[in-house]
C-alpha positions as CSV (number, residue, x, y, z in Angstrom):
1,X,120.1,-48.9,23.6
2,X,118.9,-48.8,20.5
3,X,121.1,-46.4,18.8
4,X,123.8,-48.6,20.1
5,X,122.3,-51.3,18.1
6,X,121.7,-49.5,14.8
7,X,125.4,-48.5,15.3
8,X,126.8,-52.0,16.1
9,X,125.1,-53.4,13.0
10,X,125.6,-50.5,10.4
11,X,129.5,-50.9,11.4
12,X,129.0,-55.0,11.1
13,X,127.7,-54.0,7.5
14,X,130.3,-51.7,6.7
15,X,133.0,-54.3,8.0
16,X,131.4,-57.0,5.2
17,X,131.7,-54.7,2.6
18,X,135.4,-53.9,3.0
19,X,135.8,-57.5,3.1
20,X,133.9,-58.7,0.5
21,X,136.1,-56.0,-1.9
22,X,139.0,-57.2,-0.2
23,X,139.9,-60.1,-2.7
24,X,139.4,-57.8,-5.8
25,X,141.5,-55.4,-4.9
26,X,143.9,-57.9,-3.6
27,X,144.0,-59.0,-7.0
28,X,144.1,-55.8,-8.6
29,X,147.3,-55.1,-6.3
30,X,148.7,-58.5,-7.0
31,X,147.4,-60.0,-10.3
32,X,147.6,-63.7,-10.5
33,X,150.6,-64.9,-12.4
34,X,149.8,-66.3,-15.6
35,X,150.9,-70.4,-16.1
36,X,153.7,-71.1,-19.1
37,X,150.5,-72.4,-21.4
38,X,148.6,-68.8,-20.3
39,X,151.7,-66.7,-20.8
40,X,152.8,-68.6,-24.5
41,X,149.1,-67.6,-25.7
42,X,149.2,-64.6,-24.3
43,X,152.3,-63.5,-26.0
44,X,151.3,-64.6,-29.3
45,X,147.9,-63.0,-29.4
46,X,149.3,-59.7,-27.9
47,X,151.3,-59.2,-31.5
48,X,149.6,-61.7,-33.5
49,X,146.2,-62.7,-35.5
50,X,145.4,-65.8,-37.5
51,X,143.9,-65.5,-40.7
52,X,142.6,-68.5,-43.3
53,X,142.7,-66.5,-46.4
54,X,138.8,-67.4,-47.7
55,X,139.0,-64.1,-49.9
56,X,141.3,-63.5,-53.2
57,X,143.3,-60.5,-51.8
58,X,144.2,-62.5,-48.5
59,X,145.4,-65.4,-50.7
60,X,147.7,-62.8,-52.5
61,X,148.8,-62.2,-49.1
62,X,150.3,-65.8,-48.7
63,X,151.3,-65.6,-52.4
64,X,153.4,-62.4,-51.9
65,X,154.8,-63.8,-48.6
66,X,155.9,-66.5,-50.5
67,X,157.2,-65.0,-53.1
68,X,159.7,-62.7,-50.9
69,X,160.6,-65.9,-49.2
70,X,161.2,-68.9,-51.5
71,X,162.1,-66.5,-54.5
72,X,164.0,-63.4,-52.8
73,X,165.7,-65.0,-49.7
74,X,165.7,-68.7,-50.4
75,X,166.8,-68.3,-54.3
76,X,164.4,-71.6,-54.8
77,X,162.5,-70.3,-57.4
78,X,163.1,-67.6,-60.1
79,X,161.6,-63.7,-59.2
80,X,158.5,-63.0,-61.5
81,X,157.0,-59.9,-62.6
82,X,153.9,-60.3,-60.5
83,X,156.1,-60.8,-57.2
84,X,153.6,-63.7,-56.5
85,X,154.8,-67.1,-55.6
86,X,151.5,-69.3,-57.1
87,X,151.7,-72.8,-58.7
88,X,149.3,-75.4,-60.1
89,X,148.1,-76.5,-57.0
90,X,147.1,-73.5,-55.1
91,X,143.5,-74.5,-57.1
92,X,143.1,-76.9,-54.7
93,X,144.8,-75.5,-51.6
94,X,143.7,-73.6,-48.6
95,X,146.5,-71.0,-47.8
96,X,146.2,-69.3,-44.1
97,X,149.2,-66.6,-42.7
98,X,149.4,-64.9,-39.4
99,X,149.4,-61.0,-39.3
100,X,151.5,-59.0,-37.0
101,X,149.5,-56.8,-35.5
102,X,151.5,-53.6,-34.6
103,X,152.8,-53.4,-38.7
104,X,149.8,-55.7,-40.2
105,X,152.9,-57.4,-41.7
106,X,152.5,-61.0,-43.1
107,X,154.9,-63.1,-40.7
108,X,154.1,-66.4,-42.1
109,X,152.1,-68.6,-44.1
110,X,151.5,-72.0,-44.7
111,X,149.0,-74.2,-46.8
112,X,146.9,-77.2,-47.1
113,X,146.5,-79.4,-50.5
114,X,143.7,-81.0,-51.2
115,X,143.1,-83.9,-53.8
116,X,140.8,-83.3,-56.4
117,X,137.6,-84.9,-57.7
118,X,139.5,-85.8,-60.8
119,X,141.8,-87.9,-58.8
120,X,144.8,-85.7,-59.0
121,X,147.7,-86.7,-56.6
122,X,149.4,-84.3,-54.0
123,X,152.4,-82.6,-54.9
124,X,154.4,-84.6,-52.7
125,X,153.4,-88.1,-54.9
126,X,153.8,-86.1,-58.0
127,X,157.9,-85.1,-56.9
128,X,158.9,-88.3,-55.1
129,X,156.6,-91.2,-55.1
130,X,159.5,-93.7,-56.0
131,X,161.1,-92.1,-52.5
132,X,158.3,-93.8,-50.3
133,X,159.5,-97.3,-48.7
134,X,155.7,-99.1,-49.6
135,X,153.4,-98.2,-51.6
136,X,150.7,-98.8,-49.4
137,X,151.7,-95.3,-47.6
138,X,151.6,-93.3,-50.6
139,X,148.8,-90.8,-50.1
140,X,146.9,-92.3,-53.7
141,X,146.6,-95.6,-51.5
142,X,144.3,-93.6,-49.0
143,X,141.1,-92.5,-48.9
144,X,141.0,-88.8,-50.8
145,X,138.8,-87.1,-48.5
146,X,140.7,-88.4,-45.8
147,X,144.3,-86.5,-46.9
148,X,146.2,-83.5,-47.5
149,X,149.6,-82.3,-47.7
150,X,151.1,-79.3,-45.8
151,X,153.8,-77.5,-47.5
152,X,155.0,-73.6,-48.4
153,X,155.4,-73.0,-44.8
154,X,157.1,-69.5,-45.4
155,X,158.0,-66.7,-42.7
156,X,160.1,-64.1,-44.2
157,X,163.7,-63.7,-42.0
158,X,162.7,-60.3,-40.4
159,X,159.8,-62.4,-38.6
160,X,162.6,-65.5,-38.5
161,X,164.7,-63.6,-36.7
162,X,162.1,-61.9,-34.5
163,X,161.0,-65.4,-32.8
164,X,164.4,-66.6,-31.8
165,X,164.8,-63.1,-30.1
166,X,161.3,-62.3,-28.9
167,X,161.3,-62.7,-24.7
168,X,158.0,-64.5,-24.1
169,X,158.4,-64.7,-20.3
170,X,159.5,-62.1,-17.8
171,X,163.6,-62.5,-16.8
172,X,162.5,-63.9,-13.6
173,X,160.4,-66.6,-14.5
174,X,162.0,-67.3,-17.3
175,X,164.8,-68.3,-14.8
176,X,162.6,-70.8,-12.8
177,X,161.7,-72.5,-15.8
178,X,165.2,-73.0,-16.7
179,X,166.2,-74.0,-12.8
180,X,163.3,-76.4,-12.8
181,X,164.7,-78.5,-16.1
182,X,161.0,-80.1,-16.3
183,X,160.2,-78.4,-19.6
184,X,160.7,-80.4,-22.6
185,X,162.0,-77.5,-25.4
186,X,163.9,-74.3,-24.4
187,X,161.1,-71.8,-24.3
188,X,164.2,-69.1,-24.1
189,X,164.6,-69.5,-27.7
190,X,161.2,-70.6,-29.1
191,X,160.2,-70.8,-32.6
192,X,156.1,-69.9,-31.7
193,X,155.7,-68.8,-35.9
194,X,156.2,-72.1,-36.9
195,X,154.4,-73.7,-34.2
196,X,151.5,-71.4,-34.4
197,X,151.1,-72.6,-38.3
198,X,151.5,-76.2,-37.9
199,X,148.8,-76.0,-35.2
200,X,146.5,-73.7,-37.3
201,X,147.2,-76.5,-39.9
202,X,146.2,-79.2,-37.3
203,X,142.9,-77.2,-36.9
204,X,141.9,-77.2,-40.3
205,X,142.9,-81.0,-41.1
206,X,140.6,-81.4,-37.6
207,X,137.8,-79.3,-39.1
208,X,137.7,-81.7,-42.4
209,X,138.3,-84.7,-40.9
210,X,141.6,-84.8,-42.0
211,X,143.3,-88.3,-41.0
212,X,146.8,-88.5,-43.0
213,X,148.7,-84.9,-43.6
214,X,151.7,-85.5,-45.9
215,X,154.7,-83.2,-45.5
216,X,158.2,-82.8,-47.3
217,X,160.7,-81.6,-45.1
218,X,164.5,-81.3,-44.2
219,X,165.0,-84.5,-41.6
220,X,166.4,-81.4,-39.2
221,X,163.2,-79.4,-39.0
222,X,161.7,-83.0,-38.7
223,X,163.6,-83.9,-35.6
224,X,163.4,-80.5,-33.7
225,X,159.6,-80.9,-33.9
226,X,159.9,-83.9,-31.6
227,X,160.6,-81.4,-28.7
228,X,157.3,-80.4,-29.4
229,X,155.5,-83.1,-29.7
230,X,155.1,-82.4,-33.3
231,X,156.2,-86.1,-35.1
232,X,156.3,-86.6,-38.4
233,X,156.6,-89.6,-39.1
234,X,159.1,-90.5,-42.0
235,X,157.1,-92.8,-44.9
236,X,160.7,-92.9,-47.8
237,X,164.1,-92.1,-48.5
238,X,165.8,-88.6,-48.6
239,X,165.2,-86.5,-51.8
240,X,167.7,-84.1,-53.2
241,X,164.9,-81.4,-53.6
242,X,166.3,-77.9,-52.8
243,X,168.5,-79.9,-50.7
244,X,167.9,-82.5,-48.2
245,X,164.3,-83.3,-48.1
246,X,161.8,-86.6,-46.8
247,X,158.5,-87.4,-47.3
248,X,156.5,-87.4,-44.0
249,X,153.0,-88.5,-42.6
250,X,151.1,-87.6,-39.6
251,X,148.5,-88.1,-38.3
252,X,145.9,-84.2,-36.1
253,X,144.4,-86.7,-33.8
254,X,147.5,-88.3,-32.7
255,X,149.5,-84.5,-33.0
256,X,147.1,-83.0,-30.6
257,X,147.0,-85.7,-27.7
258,X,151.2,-86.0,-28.2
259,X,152.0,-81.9,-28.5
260,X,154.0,-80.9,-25.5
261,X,151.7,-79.9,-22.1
262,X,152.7,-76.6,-22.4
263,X,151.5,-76.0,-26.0
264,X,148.0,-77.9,-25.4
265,X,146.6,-75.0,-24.1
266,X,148.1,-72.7,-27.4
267,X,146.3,-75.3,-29.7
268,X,143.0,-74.8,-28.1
269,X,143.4,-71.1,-28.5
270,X,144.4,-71.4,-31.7
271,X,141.6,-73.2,-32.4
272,X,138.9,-71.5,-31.0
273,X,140.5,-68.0,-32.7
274,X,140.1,-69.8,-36.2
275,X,136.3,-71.1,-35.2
276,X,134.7,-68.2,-37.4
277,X,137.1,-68.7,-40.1
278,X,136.9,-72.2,-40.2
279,X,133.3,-72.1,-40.2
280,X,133.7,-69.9,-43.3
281,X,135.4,-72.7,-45.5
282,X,132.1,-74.9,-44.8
283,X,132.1,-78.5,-46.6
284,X,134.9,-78.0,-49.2
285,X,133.8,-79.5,-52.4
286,X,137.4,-79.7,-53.9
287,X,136.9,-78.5,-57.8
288,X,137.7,-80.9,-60.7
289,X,140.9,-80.1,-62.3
290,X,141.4,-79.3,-65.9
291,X,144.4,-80.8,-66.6
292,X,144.8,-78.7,-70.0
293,X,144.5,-75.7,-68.0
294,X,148.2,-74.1,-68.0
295,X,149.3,-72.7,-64.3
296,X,150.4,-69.6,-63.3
297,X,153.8,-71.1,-62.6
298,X,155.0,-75.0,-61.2
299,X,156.6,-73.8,-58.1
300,X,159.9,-76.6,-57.7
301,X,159.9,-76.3,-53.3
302,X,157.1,-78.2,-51.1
């Protein structure tokens, strides 16, 4: 009778093992399938890394990328012997790229301008302040530690052409998505480069408090944002500045709570990749500005 016992109980315990292993291997056998926020991050940081370039050889990084994009492809500024696309106000800028990780290619960069102590404007004022509809929005009317303009947004066209190719979701799912309409941008051809540096822009204006980001953009790039939930908001008239471009204001708080449900989750990803980094940059104390000092070179695109 007692054997019968010890039997009946070491086969109960054997029973609650197998089952309490049962849901891992279930889920080894049939992994959960990642949400459209999971799999966009997912993608991206599978091929990707975000770097804010706090050192002087990642800053010639972004000045390279530059270079081979607004001087080589674009023709909107002259080639130079240094193959370095820098201007007056990269003194006062904070310049951050992503890296493709499989070739450790640069496949975009973008910047952030500062003002200055010496109450220099932003590049944007300096072009076009005659453009803006009141002069109450011009960024000299605000606060200076409370602005910054975002321009040089540069991803050279092997990397352009790679994101409008690039299959972020699986054929089938990508297929359910489209059947279901209730997406609001057609992740089938998404441009994640440029999102990925507006939002790594977003974190930095968060991480210095940041309230008013100026922009000068073509009105086209401007409106396809909106699918996004990316506005910028337009502040003056069209400029003939490489072509079609308007001055533009937004505001990180109010970019973050409008960015499309799908991306939300890519911006806090973003974010919390870039925590070291942005840790790193501290309490910028934006230098004075010698205004005898001669730049490198006055770059003509924002």
């Amino acid at each position: 009778m007692m054997r019968t016992l010890s039997a009946v109980r070491a086969l109960n315990g054997a029973v609650s093992n197998k089952l309490s292993q049962f849901p891992r291997q279930w889920l080894k056998a049939f992994p959960r399938r990642l949400s459209l926020e999971e799999s966009i991050s997912h993608f991206f940081f599978s091929r990707y890394e975000l770097v804010i370039a706090n050192e002087e050889d990642e800053k010639q990084v972004s000045y390279k990328t530059r270079h081979k994009v607004y001087c080589e492809e674009m023709k909107f500024e002259q080639k130079n012997a240094s193959a370095l696309e820098k201007d007056k106000y990269d003194d006062r800028a904070i310049n951050c790229y992503i890296k493709h990780l499989p070739t450790g290619e640069c496949a975009g960069t973008i910047r952030l301008v500062l003002p200055t102590e010496a109450g220099l404007s932003l590049p944007l004022e300096e072009k076009c302040a005659d453009a803006f509809e009141d002069e109450s929005l011009l960024p000299s009317s605000c606060n200076p530690s409370s602005v910054c303009e975002i321009s040089r947004l540069a991803i050279p066209r092997e990397f352009r052409v790679r994101q409008m190719r690039s299959k972020i979701l699986p054929s089938d799912k990508l297929e359910k998505i489209k059947q279901k309409k209730n997406t609001p941008f057609n992740i089938e051809h998404f441009p994640y480069l440029s999102i990925a540096l507006y939002l790594m822009a977003t974190s930095i204006c968060q991480h210095l408090n940041v309230k008013h980001a100026y922009v000068l953009m073509e009105p086209k790039l401007a409106r396809r944002m909106k699918a996004f939930g990316i506005h910028f908001n337009p502040v003056g008239e069209a400029v003939d500045f490489n072509g079609k471009r308007m001055p533009y204001r937004l505001s990180p708080h109010v970019l973050i709570e409008d960015l499309a449900k799908p991306l939300k989750g890519f911006h806090k990803k973003i974010h919390a990749e870039l925590d070291d980094a942005l840790q790193a940059i501290g309490d910028i104390v934006v230098p004075s500005f010698d205004p005898s000092q001669k730049p490198l070179k006055v770059a003509q695109a924002a």
